[in-house]
C-alpha positions as CSV (number, residue, x, y, z in Angstrom):
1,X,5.7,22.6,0.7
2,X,8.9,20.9,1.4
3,X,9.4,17.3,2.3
4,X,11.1,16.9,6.1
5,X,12.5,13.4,5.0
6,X,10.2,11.5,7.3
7,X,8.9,8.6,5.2
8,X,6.5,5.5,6.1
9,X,7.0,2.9,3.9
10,X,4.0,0.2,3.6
11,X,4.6,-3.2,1.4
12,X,2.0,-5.4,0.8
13,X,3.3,-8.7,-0.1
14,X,2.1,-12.4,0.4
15,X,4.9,-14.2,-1.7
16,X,6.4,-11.2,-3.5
17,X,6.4,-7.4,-3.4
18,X,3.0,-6.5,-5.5
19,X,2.0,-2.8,-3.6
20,X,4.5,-0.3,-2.5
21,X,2.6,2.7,0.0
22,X,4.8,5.3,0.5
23,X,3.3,8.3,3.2
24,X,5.5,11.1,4.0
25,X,5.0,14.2,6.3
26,X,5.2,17.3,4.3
27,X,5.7,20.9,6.0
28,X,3.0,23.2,5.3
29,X,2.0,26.9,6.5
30,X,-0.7,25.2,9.0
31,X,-0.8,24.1,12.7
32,X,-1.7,20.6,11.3
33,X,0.6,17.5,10.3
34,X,-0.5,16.4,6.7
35,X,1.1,13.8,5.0
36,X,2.2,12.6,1.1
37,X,0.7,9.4,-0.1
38,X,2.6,7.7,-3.1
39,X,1.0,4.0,-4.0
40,X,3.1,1.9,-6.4
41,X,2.2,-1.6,-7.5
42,X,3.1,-4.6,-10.1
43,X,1.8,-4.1,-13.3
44,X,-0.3,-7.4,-12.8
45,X,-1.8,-5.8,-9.4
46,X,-5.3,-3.9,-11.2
47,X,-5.8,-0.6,-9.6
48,X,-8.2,-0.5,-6.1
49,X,-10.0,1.9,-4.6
50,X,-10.0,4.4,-3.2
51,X,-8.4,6.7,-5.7
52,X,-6.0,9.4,-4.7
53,X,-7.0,12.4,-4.7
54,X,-5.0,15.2,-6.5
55,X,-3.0,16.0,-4.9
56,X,-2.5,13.4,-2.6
57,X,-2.4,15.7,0.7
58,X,-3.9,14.2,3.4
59,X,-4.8,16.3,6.9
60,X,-3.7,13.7,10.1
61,X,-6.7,12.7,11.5
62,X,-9.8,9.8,11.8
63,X,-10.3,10.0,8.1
64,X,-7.0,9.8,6.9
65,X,-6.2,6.8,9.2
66,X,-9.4,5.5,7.3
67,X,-8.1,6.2,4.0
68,X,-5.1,4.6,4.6
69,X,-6.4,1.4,6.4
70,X,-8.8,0.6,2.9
71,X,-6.1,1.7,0.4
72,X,-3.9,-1.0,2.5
73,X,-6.7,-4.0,2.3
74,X,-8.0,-2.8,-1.0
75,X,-4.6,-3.3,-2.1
76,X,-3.9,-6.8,-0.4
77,X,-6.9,-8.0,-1.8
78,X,-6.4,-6.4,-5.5
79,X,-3.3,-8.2,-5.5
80,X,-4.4,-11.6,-4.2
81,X,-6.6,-12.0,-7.3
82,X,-3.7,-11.1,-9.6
83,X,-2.6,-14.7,-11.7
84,X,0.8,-13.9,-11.3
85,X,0.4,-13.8,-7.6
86,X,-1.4,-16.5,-7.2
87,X,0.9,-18.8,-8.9
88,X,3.1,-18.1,-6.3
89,X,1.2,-18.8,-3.6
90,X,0.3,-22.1,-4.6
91,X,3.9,-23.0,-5.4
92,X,4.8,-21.7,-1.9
93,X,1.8,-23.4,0.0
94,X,3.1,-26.7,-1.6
95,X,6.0,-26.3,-0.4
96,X,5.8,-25.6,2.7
97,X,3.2,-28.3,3.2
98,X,5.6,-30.6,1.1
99,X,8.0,-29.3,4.0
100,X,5.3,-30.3,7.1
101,X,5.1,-33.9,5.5
């Protein structure tokens, strides 16, 4: 397998970067596309579900899509609940209601 260069990158962020996805197409013996998936987050993000597998070679298709779709809200989520996050979100909701005012 050999990467073609083709990457989709995927940040999940409220206030800061907390979850870097990372999908690229990989070139394989096979009629079908499949595709790379790195996930990198903040050390104060806890890990989410689901887990890659390994390794992390996904088929395109329904259940890839669906894969990718719950790693992306699992990770959201994960990271809304992190303290650090958080913190920053108040601050910025303050100000920009401070800001409305």
């Amino acid at each position: 397998m050999s990467n073609l260069g083709v990457a989709v990158v995927v940040v999940v962020a409220v206030v800061a970067v907390a979850v870097v996805v990372v999908i690229r197409k990989v070139k394989d013996q096979g009629s079908t596309n499949k595709y790379c998936m790195t996930v990198a987050s903040r050390k104060e993000v806890a890990r989410h579900t689901p887990s890659l597998p390994n390794p992390p070679i996904f088929e395109e298709g329904p259940n890839f899509h669906q894969f990718f779709l719950t790693k992306c809200i699992n990770a959201e989520r994960t990271a809304l609940k992190a303290e650090d996050i958080r913190i920053k979100m108040a601050r910025t909701n303050t100000q920009l209601l401070n800001h409305l005012i």
